[in-house]
GUGU-395942 format. One line per field, with one value per residue (C-alpha): residue in one letter; residue number from 1; x, y, z. Coordinates in steps of 0.001 Angstrom, whole numbers. Last residue first. Example, Ala and Ser with C-alpha at 12.3 -4.5 7.8 and 13.67 -1.06 7.14 Angstrom:
<numars>
type = [S,A]
seq = [2,1]
px = [13670,12300]
py = [-1060,-4500]
pz = [7140,7800]
</numars>
This chain:
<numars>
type = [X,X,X,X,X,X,X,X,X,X,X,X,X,X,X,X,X,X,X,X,X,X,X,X,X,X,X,X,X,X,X,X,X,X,X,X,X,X,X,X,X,X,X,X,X,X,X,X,X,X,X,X,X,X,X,X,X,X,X,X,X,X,X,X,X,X,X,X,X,X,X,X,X,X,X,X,X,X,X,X,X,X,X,X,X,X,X,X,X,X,X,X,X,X,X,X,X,X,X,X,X,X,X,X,X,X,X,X,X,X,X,X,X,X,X,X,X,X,X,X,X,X,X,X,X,X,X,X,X,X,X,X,X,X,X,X,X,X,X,X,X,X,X,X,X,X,X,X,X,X,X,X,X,X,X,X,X,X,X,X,X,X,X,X,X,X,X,X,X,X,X,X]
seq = [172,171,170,169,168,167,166,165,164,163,162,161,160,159,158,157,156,155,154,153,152,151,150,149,148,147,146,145,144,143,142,141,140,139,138,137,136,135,134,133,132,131,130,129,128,127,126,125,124,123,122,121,120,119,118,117,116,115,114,113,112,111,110,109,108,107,106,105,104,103,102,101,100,99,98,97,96,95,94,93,92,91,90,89,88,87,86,85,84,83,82,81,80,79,78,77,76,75,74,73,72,71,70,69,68,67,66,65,64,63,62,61,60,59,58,57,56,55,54,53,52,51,50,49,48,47,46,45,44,43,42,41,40,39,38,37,36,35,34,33,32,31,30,29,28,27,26,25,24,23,22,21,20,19,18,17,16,15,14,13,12,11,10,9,8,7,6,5,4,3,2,1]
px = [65750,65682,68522,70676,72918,73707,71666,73220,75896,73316,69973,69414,67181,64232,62275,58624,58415,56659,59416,61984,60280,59835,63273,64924,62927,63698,67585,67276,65472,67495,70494,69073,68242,71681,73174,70692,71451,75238,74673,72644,75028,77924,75856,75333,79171,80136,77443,79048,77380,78955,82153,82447,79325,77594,80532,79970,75626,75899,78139,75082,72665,74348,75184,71920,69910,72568,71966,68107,68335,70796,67786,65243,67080,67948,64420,63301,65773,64557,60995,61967,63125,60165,57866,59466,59752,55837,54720,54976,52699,50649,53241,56403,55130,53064,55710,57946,55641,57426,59412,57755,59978,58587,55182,56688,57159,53572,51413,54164,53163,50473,52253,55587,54381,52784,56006,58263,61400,64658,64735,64491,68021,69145,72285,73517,73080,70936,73109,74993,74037,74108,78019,78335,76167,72188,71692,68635,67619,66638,63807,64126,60248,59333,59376,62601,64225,62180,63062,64113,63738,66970,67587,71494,72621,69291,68274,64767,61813,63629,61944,65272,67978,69775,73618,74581,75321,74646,71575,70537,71036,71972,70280,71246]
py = [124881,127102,128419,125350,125134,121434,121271,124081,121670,119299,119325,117614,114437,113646,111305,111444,110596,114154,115631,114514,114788,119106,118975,117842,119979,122551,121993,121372,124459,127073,125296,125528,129382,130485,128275,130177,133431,133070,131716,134892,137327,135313,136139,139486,139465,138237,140026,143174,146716,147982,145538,147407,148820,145432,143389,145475,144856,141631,140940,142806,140809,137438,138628,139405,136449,134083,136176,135647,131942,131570,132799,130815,127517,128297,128781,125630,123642,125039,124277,120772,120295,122118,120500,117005,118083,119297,121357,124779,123124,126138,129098,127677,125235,128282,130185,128592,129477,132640,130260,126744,124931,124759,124324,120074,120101,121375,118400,115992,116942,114529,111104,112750,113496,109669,108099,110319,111764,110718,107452,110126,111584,111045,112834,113759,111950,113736,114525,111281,109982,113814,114275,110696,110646,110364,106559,105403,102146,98808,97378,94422,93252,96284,94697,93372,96395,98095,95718,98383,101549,103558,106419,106371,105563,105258,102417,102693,100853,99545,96529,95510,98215,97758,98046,99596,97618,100783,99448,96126,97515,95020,92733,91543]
pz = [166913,163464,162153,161495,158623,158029,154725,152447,150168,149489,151541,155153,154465,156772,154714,155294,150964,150551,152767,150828,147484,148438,149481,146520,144153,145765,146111,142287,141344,143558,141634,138362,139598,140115,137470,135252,136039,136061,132383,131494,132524,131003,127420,127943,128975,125471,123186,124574,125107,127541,129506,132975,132979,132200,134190,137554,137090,136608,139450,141683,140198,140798,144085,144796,143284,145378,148562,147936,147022,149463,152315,150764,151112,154662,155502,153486,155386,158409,157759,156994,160299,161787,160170,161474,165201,164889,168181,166178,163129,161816,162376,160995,159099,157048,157249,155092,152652,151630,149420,148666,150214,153641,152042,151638,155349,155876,154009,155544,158879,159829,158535,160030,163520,163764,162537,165344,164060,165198,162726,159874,160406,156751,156164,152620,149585,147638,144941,144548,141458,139979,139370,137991,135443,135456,134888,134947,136652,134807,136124,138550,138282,139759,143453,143216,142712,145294,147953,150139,148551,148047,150328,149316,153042,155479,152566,152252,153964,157718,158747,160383,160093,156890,156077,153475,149731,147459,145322,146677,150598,153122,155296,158783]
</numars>
């Protein structure tokens, strides 16, 4: 049985990237073991969440990757959604991309809305124009990073449920 290089999982046999930290089998070894980046330990992690890949057919996810990677691309969503009806994979990533879009707008919201109560609450200060801006940021760092995420998860055929918004299922 073979394990992974990078976080020491267990392989399935001819599998291409570990179905634990989605590493790429071999990859080290293949690149003439290059030395790997290290991003801290808050973002080593970040995409790993479940992998359901081995659920999808091959054939669907060659085809659909073109549409799985629109799911993230905000109003695109549709485009899965309404091109690709019969694809299992499209309409994975599809749901991740509606979720996605749907905290991004609640996010934008409550940021706005929170801005709003601390500007007439606190007129005119450097302070809270300042806080207003930071909440804005995280807000869309985060929309930034999830879509990022998704869009190389479905470019790579990998079936990967996003951080922290993944396992919300809206679509069947």
């Amino acid at each position: 049985m073979a394990y992974c290089e990078k976080c020491g999982a267990q392989l399935a046999e001819g599998a291409k990237f570990c179905p634990s930290c989605g590493a790429q089998v071999g990859a080290a070894q293949a690149a003439g073991n290059t030395q790997n980046v290290d991003l801290g330990a808050a973002f080593q992690n970040i995409n790993n969440t479940e992998d359901t890949t081995q659920e999808f057919d091959p054939a669907d996810i060659q085809q659909n990757k073109t549409m799985a990677v629109l799911a993230y691309i905000g109003i695109l969503v549709l485009v899965p959604l309404l091109a690709a009806k019969e694809s299992k994979f499209a309409r994975f990533h599809a749901n991740q991309g509606l979720v996605l879009l749907i905290a991004e707008i609640i996010l934008t919201l409550v940021q706005r809305i929170v801005s709003g109560v601390l500007l007439s609450i606190f007129w005119g200060s450097g302070l809270m124009s300042a806080l207003m801006s930071l909440i804005a940021v995280a807000v869309w760092a985060f929309s930034i990073v999830m879509l990022i995420l998704g869009i190389v998860n479905a470019a790579n055929g990998r079936a990967k449920q996003l951080p922290l918004i993944g396992n919300i299922t809206l679509l069947k």
